[in-house]
N, C-alpha and C positions, 0 to 999 in steps of 0.2 A: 336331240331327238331320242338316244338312249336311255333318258328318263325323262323324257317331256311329262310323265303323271306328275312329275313331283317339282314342275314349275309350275308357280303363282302367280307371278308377273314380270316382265321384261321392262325394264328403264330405260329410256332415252331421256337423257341429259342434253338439252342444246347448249356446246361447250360454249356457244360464243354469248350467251345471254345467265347462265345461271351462275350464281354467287358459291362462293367459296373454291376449292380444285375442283377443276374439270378432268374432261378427257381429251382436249385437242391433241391431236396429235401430230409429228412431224411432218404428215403429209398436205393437212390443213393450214392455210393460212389465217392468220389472228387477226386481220385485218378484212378479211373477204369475210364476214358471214354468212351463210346457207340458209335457205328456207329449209324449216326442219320437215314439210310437209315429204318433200319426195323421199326424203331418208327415212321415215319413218314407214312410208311406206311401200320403200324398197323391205324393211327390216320386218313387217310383214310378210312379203315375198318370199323372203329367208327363211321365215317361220314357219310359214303354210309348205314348203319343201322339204323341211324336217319335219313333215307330219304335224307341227303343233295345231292346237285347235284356235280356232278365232275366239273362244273363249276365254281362251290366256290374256289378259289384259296388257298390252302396250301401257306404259306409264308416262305421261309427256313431262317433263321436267326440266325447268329453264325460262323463263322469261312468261312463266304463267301466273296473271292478275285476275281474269276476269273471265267466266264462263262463255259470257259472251263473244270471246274473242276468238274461241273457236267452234262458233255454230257448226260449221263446214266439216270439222271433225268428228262429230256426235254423229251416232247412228249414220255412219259411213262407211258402205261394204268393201273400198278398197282397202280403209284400216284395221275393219273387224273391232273388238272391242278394246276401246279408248280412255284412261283413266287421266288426274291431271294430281298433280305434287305442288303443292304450292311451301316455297322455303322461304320466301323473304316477307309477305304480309303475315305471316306470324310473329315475325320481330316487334313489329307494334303492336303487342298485344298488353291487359295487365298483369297477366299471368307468365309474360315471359320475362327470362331471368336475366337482359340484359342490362345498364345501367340508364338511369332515366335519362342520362344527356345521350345516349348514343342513340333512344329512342326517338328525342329530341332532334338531334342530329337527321335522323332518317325523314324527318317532314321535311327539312329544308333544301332536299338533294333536288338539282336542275337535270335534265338529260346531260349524260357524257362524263356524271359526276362520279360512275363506276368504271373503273379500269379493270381490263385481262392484260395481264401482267403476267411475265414469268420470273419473279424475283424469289419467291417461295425458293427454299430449301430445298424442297422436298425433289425436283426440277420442271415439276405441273405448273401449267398453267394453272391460275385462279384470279377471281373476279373480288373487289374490295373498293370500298368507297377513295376516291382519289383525295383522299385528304393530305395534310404537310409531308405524312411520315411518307406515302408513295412518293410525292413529289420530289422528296429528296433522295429517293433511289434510284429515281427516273433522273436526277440531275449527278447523280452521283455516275451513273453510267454510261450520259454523255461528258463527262470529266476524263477521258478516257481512250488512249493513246497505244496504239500496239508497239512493240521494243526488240530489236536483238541483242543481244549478249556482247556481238562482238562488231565492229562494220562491217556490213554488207549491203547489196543492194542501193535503194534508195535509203536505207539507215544508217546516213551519213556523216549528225551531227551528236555528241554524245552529250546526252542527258545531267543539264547540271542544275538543276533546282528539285525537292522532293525525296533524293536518293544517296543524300549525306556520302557522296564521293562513291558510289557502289557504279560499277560501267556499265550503262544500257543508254544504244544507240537508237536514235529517231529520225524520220524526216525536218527537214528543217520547218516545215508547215506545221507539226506536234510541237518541237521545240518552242516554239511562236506560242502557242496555247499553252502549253506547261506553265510556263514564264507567267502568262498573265492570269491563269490560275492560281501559282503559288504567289503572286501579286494580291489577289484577289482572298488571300487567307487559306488557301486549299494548300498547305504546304509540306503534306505528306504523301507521298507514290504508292501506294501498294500492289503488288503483283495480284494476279487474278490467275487461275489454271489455263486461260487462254491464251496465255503470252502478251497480257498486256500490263498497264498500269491503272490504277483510277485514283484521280486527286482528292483527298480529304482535309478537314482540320483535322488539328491535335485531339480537339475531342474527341470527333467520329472514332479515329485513330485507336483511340484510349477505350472506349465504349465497344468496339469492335471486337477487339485483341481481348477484353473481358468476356464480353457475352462468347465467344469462339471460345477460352480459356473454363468457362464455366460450364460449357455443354453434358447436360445429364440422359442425352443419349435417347432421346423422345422420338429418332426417325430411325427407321432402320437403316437409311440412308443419310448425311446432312451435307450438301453442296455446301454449305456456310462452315463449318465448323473439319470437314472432313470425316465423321465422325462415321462407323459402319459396325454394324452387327455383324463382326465375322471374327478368326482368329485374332486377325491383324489390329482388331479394331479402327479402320481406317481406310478409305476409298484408295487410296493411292493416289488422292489428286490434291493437291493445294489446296485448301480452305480459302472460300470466293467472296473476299469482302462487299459483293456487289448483292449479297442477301443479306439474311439476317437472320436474329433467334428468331423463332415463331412461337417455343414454349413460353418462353418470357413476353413475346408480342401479344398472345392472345389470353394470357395468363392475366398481363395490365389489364387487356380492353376489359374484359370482365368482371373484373373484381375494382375500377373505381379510378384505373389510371388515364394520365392522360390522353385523351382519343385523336388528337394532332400530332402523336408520336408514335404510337402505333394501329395492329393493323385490325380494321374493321370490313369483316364481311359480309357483302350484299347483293342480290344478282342483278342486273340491268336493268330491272321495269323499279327500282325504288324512286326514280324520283316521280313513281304516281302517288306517291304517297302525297305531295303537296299538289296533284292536280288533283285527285280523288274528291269529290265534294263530302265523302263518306267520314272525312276522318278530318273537317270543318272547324274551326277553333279550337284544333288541339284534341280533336276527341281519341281517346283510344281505347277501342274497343276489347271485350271479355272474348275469349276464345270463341264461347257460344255465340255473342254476336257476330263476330269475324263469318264462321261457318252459315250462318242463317243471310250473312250478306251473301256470301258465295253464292250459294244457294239459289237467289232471285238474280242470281247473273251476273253481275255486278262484284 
């Protein structure tokens, strides 16, 4: 309200529907979604008590496809004036700069085929097509066992597969799972900052311990690598094999690399890309089309 002249517009991000980091926050669950209707216009209420003008546009952002879909929002005096961000139908466009299979890719997505995921680096949540490379983060992190150092408690049988003779104690129900993990080719442990383990191959292993080894310091923070813009250069916390590069992740997607290994970003309404009649045999529209679609609703 101190300089509300010199605000343009205020964004709300619906963390649980929009692509790439969001803002969920800890007190949020990732699983419960919110209608973004009364937040938004609680966050009016907010506004209009620091003086700001209903002028100031709200910007809705997050799982926005189709004009239509928010009549109720337009010209509605509890939200004052209402703008919309559309981030994921621009990806199919011809002018956007992604690679033609990820464009590709984006017509064939089914509901459910985008994940909010906390795997990111960064330690935000973010939203990304569930393709192999999540799935194997996602399977990578149910491989995964808490440990102590020394017996105690129910950590009563000591850890002998994955951890080439090093002492860390488990329950015998982990021990059980360890086993048929490193059975199963996941024959390496690594520590995680949480006091756990998580089973890999040799390659992840190897691939890991590089991309960690190779970090050019792209976060100001990196849960994956440890990596901090500070004296120290470094969190103080263990490097969390349970992420990954993201410079190098997003670096592939876009320049030609494989898209089943790394990470692509989308927000949750993409699989109307293959319900949309708009976008019919492959069609993909020129930015001017896209907007002139918008436009009639649609």
């Amino acid at each position: 309200s101190k300089a509300s002249e010199w605000l343009a517009a205020v964004v709300y991000e619906d963390p649980w529907l929009a692509g790439g980091h969001n803002g969920l926050s800890n007190a949020e669950d990732p699983r419960a979604p919110q209608d973004p209707y009364p937040r938004v216009r609680d966050l009016r209420a907010t506004m209009r008590e620091g003086g700001i003008s209903d002028d100031v546009p709200i910007v809705m952002a997050g799982g926005v496809w189709a004009l239509k879909d928010w009549n109720d929002w337009i010209d509605n005096p509890e939200l004052g004036s209402i703008m919309f961000q559309f981030g994921t139908r621009p990806l199919l466009t011809q002018e956007s700069p992604i690679p033609q299979a990820w464009k590709d890719r984006l017509m064939q997505l089914e509901p459910g085929d985008v994940l909010l995921h906390k795997f990111s680096p960064t330690g935000f949540y973010s939203s990304a097509i569930r393709n192999p490379f999540l799935r194997s983060l996602e399977a990578r992190s149910d491989r995964q066992i808490p440990f102590s150092t020394e017996q105690a408690g129910d950590h009563t049988h000591q850890l002998d597969v994955g951890v080439k003779g090093k002492n860390f104690w488990v329950t015998l129900g982990d021990l059980t799972r360890a086993r048929e993990w490193f059975g199963a080719g996941f024959t390496s442990a690594l520590k995680t900052p949480d006091n756990t383990l998580v089973f890999v191959t040799e390659e992840e292993k190897a691939e890991i311990r590089k991309d960690q080894a190779d970090c050019m310091g792209c976060l100001s923070q990196c849960a994956f690598s440890s990596w901090m813009d500070s004296e120290t250069n470094s969190t103080g916390r263990l490097a969390d094999p349970r992420s990954f590069c993201i410079q190098k992740s997003l670096q592939e997607s876009v320049h030609g690399g494989d898209l089943d290994k790394n990470l692509l970003f989308a927000g949750h309404a993409a699989y109307r890309f293959k319900q949309d009649p708009f976008y019919s045999n492959g069609f993909v529209p020129t930015v001017k089309q896209l907007v002139d679609r918008i436009l009639t609703g649609d």
